[in-house]
C-alpha positions in Angstrom: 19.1 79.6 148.3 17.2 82.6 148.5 13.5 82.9 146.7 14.9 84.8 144.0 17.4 82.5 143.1 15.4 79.6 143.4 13.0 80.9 140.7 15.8 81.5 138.1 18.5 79.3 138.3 17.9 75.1 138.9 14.9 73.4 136.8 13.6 77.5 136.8 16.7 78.7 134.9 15.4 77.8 131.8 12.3 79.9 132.1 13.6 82.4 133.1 16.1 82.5 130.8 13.0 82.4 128.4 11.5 85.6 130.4 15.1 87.8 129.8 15.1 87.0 125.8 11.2 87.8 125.5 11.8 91.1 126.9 11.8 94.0 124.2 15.4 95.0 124.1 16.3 98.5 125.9 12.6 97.9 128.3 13.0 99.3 131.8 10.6 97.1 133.4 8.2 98.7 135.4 6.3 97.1 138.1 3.2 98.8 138.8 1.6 96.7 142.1 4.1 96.2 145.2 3.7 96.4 148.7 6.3 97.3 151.7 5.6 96.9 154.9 3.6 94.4 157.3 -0.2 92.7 156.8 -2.6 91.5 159.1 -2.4 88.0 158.1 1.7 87.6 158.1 3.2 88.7 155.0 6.0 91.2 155.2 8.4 93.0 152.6 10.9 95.7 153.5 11.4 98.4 150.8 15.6 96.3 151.2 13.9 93.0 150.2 11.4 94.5 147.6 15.0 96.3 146.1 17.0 93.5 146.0 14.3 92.1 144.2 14.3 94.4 141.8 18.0 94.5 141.1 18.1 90.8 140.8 15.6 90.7 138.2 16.4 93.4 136.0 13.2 95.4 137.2 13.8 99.2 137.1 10.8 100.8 138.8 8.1 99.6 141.0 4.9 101.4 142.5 5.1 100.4 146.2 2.0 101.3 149.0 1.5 99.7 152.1 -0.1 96.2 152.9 -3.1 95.7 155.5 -1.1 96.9 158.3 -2.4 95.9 161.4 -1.2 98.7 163.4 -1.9 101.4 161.1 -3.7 104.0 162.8 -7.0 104.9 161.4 -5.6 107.6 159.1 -2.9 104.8 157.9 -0.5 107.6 158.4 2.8 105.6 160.0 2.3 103.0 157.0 2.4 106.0 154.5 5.7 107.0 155.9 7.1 104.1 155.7 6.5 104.2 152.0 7.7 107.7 151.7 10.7 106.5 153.9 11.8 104.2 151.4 10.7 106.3 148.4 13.6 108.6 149.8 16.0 105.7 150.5 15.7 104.4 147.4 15.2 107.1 144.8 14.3 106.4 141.4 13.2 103.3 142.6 9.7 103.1 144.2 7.0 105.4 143.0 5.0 105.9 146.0 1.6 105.6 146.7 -0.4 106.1 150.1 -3.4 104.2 151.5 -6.2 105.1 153.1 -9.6 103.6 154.5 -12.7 105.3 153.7 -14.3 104.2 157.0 -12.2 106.3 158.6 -11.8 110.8 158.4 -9.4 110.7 155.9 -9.1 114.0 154.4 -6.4 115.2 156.4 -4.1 112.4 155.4 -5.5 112.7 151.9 -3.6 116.5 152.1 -0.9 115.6 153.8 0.2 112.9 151.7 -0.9 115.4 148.1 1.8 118.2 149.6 4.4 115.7 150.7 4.6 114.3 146.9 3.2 110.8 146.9 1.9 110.2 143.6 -0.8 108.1 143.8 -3.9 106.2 146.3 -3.9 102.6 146.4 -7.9 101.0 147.7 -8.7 98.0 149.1 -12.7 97.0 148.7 -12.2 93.7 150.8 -9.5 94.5 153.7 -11.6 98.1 154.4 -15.3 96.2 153.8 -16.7 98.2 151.1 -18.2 98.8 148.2 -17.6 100.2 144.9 -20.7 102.5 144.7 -20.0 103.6 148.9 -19.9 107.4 148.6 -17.2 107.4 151.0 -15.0 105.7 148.4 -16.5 107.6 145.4 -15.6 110.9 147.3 -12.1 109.5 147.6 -11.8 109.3 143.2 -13.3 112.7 143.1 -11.1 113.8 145.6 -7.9 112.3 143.9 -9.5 113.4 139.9 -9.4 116.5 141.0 -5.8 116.8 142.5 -4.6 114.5 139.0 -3.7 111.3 141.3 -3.6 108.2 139.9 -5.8 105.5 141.6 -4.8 101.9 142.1 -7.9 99.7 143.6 -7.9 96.2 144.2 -10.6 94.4 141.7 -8.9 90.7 142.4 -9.8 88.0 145.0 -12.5 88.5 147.1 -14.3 91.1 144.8 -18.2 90.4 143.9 -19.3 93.9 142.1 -16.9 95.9 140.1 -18.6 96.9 136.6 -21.5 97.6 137.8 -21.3 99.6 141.1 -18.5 101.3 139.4 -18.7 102.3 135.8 -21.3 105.1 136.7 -18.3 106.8 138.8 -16.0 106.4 135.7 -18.4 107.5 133.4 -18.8 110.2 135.1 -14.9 111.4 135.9 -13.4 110.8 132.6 -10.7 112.5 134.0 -9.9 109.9 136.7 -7.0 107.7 136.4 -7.7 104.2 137.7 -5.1 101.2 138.0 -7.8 97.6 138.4 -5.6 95.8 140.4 -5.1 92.0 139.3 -7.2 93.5 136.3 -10.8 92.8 137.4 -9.9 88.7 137.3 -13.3 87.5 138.3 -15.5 90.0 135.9 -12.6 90.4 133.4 -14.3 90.1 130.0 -17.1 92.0 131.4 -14.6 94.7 132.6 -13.1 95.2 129.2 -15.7 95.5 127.2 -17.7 98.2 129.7 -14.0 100.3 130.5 -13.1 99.5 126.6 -14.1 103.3 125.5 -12.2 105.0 128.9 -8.7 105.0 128.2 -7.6 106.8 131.1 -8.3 103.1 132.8 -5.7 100.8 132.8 -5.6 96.7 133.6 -2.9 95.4 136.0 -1.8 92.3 135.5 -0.1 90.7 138.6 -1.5 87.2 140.0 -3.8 87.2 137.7 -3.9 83.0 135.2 -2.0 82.9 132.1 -5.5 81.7 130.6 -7.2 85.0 131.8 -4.3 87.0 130.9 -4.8 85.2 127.1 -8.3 86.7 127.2 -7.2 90.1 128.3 -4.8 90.1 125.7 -6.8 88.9 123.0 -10.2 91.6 123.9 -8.1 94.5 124.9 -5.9 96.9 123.7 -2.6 96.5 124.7 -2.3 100.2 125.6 -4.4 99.7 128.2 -2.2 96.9 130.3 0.2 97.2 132.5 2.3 94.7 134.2 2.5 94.3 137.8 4.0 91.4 140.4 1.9 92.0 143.6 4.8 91.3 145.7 4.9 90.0 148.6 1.7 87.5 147.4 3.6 87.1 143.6 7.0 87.5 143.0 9.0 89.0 139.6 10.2 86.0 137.6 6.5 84.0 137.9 4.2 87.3 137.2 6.6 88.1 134.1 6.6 84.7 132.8 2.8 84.6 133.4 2.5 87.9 131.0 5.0 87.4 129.2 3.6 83.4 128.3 -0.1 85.0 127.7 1.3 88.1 125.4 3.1 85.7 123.0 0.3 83.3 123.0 -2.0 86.4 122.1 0.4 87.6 119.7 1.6 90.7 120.7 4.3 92.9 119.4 7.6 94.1 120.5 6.3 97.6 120.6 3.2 96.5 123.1 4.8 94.2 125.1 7.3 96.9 125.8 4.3 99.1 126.7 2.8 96.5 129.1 5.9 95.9 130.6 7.0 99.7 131.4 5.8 102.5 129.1 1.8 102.1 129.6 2.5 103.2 132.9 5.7 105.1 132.8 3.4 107.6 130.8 1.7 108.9 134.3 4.6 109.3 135.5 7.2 111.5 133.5 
């Protein structure tokens, strides 16, 4: 039995049976935090697996960048192609995103990737080793405010500062769209009360407790959420049920749970 399978049919085919009928009719779910490709500590997903996964659970759209490769040259630039590889494979299917590490030069790739079409920058603060405040990675968000890319930056496990090193940065590029990946789970209250007045950032919600979800749901709009899986490290049936479980808890309507699931982010990108 393959993993998909195994988490909706058996004991698990009543949840997810539960997941299917709490979805706002006509929703096309939109996953908005997926890798393809290979990481340094042994997970792997191809952009075959990631689709099957997709079409096996109802998921329309999925943003996809590449994980910690560990033979990414220093411009990451064979991992971005791989994205844009199965961006074209697939199309419709993957929106894609590139990586980069601010360590490295990176404004070559940075203008390669903007010309080829790739439409957005996913961040890592712990596999790169940096900080939010590093002017290397605050020259990166100018860099992509100005070009109208849409950021995705990991703010989950691992982080220590995220408010404070970066709300100056925000406050300062109102302009900037920014994706908190796993939706800034260890300063999460903190995080929505400080970003609560910039709309143009968004909370993802993909491995992050049911519990914390409750708390997102309850402090923040629901505009302001969109849902993601995190695949390969989640997986589609258990991050939806985890929203879904923390939305109806939290009392949301049909209208917002069909914008966390699909239109909060489908807005960027028409």
């Amino acid at each position: 039995m393959g993993a998909i399978e195994a988490l909706t049919s058996g004991t698990m085919a009543g949840p997810w049976e539960w997941v299917k009928s709490k979805i706002p009719a006509g929703t096309l779910v939109f996953d908005a935090h997926a890798h393809i490709g290979v990481d340094v500590d042994g997970r792997a997903m191809t952009a075959a697996g990631m689709k099957a996964r997709m079409d096996a659970t109802n998921v329309h759209k999925a943003i996809v960048f590449p994980l910690n490769d560990p033979n990414a040259r220093d411009d990451y630039s064979g991992p971005n192609d791989a994205i844009w590889a199965a961006h074209e494979e697939y199309a419709g299917s993957f929106v894609p995103f590139f990586r980069l590490n601010p360590h490295e030069d990176y404004e070559m790739e940075f203008g390669r990737c903007i010309e080829r079409g790739f439409r957005g920058l996913k961040l890592h603060p712990v596999s790169q080793q940096f900080e939010l405040d590093d002017g290397r990675f605050v020259r990166l968000l100018e860099m992509a405010a100005e070009a109208g890319l849409p950021v995705l930056v990991h703010a989950g496990f691992g982080m220590q500062r995220i408010v404070e090193p970066l709300l100056p940065t925000i406050e300062r590029l109102p302009h900037l769209r920014l994706i908190l990946g796993h939706s800034a789970m260890v300063e999460l209250l903190a995080a929505t009360r400080a970003f609560k007045d910039h709309p143009n950032v968004l909370f993802e919600t993909s491995v992050v407790k049911s519990k914390d979800l409750f708390v997102l749901f309850s402090t923040l709009e629901a505009s302001r959420i969109c849902y993601g899986s995190d695949i390969p490290y989640g997986d589609l049936p258990s991050t939806l049920h985890a929203t879904l479980s923390a939305a109806d808890a939290a009392g949301l309507s049909e209208e917002e749970l069909a914008g966390v699931l699909s239109n909060n982010i489908r807005r960027w990108f028409p």
